[in-house]
C-alpha positions, 0 to 999 in steps of 0.5 A, a space after each residue: 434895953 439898958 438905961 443910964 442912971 445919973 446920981 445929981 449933978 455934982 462933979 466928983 472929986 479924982 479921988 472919989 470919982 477913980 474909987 467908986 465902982 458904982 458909978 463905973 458900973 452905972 456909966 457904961 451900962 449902956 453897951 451902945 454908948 460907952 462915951 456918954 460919960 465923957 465931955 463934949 468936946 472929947 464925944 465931938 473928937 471921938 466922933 469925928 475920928 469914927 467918922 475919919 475911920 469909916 470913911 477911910 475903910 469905905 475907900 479901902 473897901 472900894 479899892 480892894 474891890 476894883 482891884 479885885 474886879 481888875 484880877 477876875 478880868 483878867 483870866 490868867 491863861 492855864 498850861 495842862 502838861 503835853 506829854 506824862 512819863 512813869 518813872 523808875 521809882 523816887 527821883 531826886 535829880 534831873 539833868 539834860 543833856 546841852 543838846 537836849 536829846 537826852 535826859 539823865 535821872 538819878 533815883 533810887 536803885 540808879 541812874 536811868 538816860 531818857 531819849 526826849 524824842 520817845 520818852 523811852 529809857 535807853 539806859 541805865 545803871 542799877 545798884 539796890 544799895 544805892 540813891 543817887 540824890 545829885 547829878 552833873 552832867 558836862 557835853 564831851 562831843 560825839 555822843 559822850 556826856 561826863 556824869 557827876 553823882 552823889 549818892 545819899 551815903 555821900 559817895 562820888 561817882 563819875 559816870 561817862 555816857 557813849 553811844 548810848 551805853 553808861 560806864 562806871 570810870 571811878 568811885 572818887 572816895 572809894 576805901 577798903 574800911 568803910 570807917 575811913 571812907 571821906 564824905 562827899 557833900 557836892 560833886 561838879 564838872 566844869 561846862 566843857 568837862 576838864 576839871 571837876 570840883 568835889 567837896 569832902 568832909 572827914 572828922 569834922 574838917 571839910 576841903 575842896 579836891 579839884 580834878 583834871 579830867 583826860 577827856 581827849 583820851 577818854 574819848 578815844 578809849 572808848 571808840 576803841 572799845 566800843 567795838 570789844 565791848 557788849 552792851 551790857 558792860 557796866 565798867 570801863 578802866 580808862 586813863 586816871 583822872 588827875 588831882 590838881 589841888 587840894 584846898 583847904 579853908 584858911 587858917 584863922 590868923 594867930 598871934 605872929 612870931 615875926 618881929 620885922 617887916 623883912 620877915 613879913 615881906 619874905 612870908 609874903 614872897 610875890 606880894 600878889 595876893 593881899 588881904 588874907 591876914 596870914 602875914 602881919 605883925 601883930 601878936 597874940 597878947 595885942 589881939 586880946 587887948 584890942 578884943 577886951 577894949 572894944 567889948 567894954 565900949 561897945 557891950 551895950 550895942 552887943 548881942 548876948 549870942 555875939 559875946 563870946 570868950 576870947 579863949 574861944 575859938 571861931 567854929 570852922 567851915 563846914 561846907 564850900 561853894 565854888 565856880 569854874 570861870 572862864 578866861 576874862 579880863 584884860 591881861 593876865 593874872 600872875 603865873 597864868 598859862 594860856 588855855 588852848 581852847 575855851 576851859 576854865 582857867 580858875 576856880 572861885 571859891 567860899 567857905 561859909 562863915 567867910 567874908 573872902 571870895 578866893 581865886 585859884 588858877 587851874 592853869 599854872 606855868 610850870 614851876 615848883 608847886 607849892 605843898 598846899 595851894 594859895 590863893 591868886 585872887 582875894 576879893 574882900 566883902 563887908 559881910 558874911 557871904 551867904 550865896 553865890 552864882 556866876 554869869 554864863 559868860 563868868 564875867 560877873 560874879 554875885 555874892 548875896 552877903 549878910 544884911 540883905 546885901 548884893 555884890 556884883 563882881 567884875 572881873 575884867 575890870 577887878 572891881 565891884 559892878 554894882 552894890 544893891 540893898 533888898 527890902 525885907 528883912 529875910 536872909 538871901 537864898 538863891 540868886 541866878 542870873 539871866 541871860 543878855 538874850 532875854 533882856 530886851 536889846 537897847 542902845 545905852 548900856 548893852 555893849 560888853 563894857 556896860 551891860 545891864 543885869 538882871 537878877 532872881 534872887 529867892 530869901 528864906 523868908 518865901 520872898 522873891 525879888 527881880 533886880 535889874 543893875 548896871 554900872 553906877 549905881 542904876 538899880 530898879 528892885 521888884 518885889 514878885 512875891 511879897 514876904 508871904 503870912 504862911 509858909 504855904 507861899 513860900 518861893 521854892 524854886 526861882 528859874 529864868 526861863 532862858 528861851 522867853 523874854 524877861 519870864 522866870 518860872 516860880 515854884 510855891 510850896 503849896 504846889 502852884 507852879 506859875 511863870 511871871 514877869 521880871 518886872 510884874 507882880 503877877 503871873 502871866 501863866 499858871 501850869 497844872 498837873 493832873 488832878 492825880 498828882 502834885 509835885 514831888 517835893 514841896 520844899 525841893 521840886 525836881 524840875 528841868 528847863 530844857 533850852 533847846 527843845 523849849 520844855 520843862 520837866 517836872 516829877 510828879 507823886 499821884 496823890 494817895 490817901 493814908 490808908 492806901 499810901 501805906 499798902 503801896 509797894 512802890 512809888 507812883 511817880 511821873 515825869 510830865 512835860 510842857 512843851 512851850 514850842 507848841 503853845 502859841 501863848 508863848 509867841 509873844 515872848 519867845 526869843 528870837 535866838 534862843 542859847 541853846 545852852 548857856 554859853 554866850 558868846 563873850 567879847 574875847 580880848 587879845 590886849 589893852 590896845 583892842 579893849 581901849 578901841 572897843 570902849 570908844 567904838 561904843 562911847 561913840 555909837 552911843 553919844 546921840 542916846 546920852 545927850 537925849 539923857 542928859 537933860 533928864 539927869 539934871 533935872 534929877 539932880 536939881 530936886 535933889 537941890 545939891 548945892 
């Protein structure tokens, strides 16, 4: 046992005292006591603080272990899947069909279709120099479903299914020289199957085609030559489709030419659209004053990656995310026509990079077309758009900007709805919206003016958040998945579940597949596949939450050890389903009407006159539930003491 050793009494000088090693060397000889060489008064305080810290890990300690005990208590309930199909081979893309009788994969080799009533192939198309890696899919009636496909040499295929036999209508970027071929990066059909969107890519510049589809006549074409033709027809030459527009990105604003406002108003025609920037007065040499006197006051908050030359120029857009949206709003936009039925009468649109979210009417009164399409609508952001999604009834538009910003846009009223802030410090992801029939129904705020939202919104950083919003300012943030320590945590897949109450389903990169409330922090239930196998796709799971029959489809890989992985000649892959009609668990939180699909009826409005009486209809239905509130609200605003 060590032992101190003092030499005498006297107090050293500073000098001496922070010189001599031995006395360093003698003072702290005892490990168990290195303090000894201090005053009292600072033992008394290193002593208290000890006991300050220990008393405090004993409380820590104590709650863990309750909260622990809390978490063992509660068994959360464990869902094995009902049914376990094999597939074809490696499956990249699965869709349903609106009346959930059919499903349709897109593999390696082809595109299968799935009876969901025996599990049975029924169809398919095969091609061995191809793999489809997305799908889209729109309901055309009478047994005929309109097919979107990409495969992974980006080319675009448009596929239609009837009477349970799949034709081949068109190859969209088809050439002779395959050198001159353009790339498609995304291919999507609207809901009802009128227009299609595709996104190409040629030489380093990127643009959006949007294509009107004859499905009227498709239909009838193929009735007609369903009876000539075998069932081994892979090909049908039906009515061209037709290219309405070809978007391309903005131009980046340039030093003008122009030298009135008259010239300026004469660029602008119509004036109906503001805030592009293409039109203005301000020349190239004042841009490049303005740049250099704003970096010379600014360059110490400027990063070293934001300095760049004025010389050079902003990197285009490389890739484009649009939404077909349905009409909405209280009159018309300018130069709009009127659908004949429920078709999208628009499209909006991003380019990343941008900070502008562009409108373009897809049903236009005739009148001269113009050489390259404008924009109708520009609505301006405050940050770089990252990621979108729409409502299912496309009343409200979400962008997830730079900065953890959210915007909720409202198009009947042309204005934001809501401007909400995520914790964190992880850049958004995926957003999506869920339905009003999985929202719990109240008096205040539920009408078609004022409805509450509820957001899934997934971040890069693995975390995921549930946002509840509505009109003026009334938001409530969840953290369901805190920033996890390991990517093993990190959300992949956040999807509501729109047959259950407030329930999304989420998907870890380590495996776990759990539902979980919106407004709890942990999950109510926890679905496993066999012990054979795991998902797919760690960072990518394919999986399909099918509405009507109430399942959920997710593939699965059996697990293989090296050794036999690399004499495997196949893939071993299976899609398992969870019925959650069967589970009585599930009683709890079924809706009562479930949507079949994602259409949701919408409050159609013919004119000003009818919204104006539908607004006061709901101010008065509501008055007895805002006077209940009204004491509650200014007894906030007195502790906020606002003078």
């Amino acid at each position: 046992m060590a032992v101190n050793v003092r030499r005498g009494l006297e107090i050293p000088e500073p000098s001496d005292y922070s010189s001599c090693e031995d006395d360093d060397v003698t003072y702290f000889t005892d490990h168990q006591h290195p303090d000894n060489n201090l005053p009292e008064s600072a033992r008394v305080i290193n002593k208290l603080l000890n006991n300050l810290v220990d008393n405090a890990w004993e409380v820590i300690s104590e709650q863990e272990k309750i909260k622990r005990d809390e978490q063992a208590a509660r068994q959360i309930p464990v869902l094995s899947a009902t049914k376990e199909m094999k597939l074809p081979g490696r499956t990249n893309s699965i869709v349903c069909s609106e009346d959930g009788l059919y499903l349709f994969l897109g593999h390696i080799n082809g595109l299968s279709v799935i009876s969901t009533s025996t599990l049975t192939c029924v169809r398919t198309w095969q091609d061995e120099r191809v793999e489809l890696t997305s799908i889209s899919c729109a309901s055309l009636g009478n047994a005929t479903h309109l097919l979107c496909t990409v495969d992974d040499m980006g080319i675009a295929r448009l596929f239609v299914h009837h009477m349970e036999n799949i034709y081949l209508i068109k190859v969209i970027n088809e050439t002779e020289d395959i050198n001159q071929r353009n790339i498609c990066a995304k291919f999507e059909v609207s809901r009802s199957g009128d227009f299609g969107a595709a996104v190409m890519t040629s030489s380093g510049s990127v643009w959006l085609d949007v294509y009107r589809f004859p499905q009227d006549l498709w239909i009838k074409e193929l009735e007609t030559k369903q009876s000539t033709q075998t069932s081994q027809t892979t090909e049908a030459k039906l009515s061209p489709i037709v290219l309405l527009m070809k978007i391309k990105p903005p131009e980046i604003p340039a030093g003008t030419s122009l030298k009135s406002p008259s010239e300026v108003l004469q660029k602008t025609e119509e004036g109906s659209i503001i805030g592009s920037g293409q039109n203005h007065l301000i020349s190239s040499r004042q841009w490049e004053n303005q740049d250099a006197a704003f970096r010379k006051i600014f360059m110490k908050y400027l990063s070293s990656s934001s300095v760049r030359p004025p010389q050079q120029k902003a990197e285009a857009p490389s890739n484009c995310t649009c939404h077909f949206l349905l009409h909405e709003g209280f009159q018309s936009m300018p130069g709009e026509a009127k659908a004949a039925r429920d078709i999208p009468i628009a499209v909006c649109l991003w380019w990343n990079g941008s900070h502008n979210l562009l409108h373009y009417l897809l049903l236009k009164t005739p009148k001269e077309k113009d050489s390259e399409p404008r924009p109708d609508v520009l609505w301006p952001n405050s940050q770089e758009i990252l990621c979108s999604a729409v409502s299912a009834c496309t009343r409200f538009t979400v962008l997830g900007l730079d900065g953890q910003l959210v915007t909720i846009w409202d198009r009947r009223f042309g204005c934001p709805y809501a401007n909400i802030v995520i914790p964190g410090d992880g850049a958004i992801c995926r957003m999506k919206f869920l339905l009003q029939s999985q929202l719990p129904v109240t008096p205040l705020f539920q009408g078609p003016f004022l409805p509450t939202l509820q957001l899934v919104i997934t971040c890069r950083n693995g975390a995921c958040y549930s946002v509840t919003a509505g009109r003026g300012g009334d938001t409530c943030t969840v953290a369901l998945v805190e920033r996890p320590a390991g990517q093993g945590s990190y959300v992949t897949v956040a999807e509501p579940v729109p047959f259950l109450k407030r329930l999304i389903l989420l998907m870890q990169r380590n495996g776990q597949v759990s539902i979980w409330k919106t407004e709890d922090e942990t999950p109510v239930f926890t679905l496993n596949l066999p012990p054979t196998h795991g998902l797919g796709s760690l960072r990518e799971p394919v999986c399909q939450l099918e509405p009507v029959q109430q399942k959920l489809y997710i593939t699965g890989d059996r697990k293989t050890s090296l050794v036999k992985m690399t004499d495997r000649k196949e893939d071993e892959s299976s899609l398992f389903i969870f019925s959650f009609s069967e589970c009585s668990l599930m009683d709890l939180y079924r809706v009562t009407s479930p949507a079949v699909s994602e259409k949701e009826p919408r409050a159609t409005l013919s004119d000003l006159e009818e919204a104006c009486k539908l607004y006061l209809q709901e101010r008065a239905d509501s008055w007895k539930e805002r006077n209940r509130n009204l004491p509650f609200q200014w007894e906030q605003l007195s502790k906020r003491d606002i003078k």
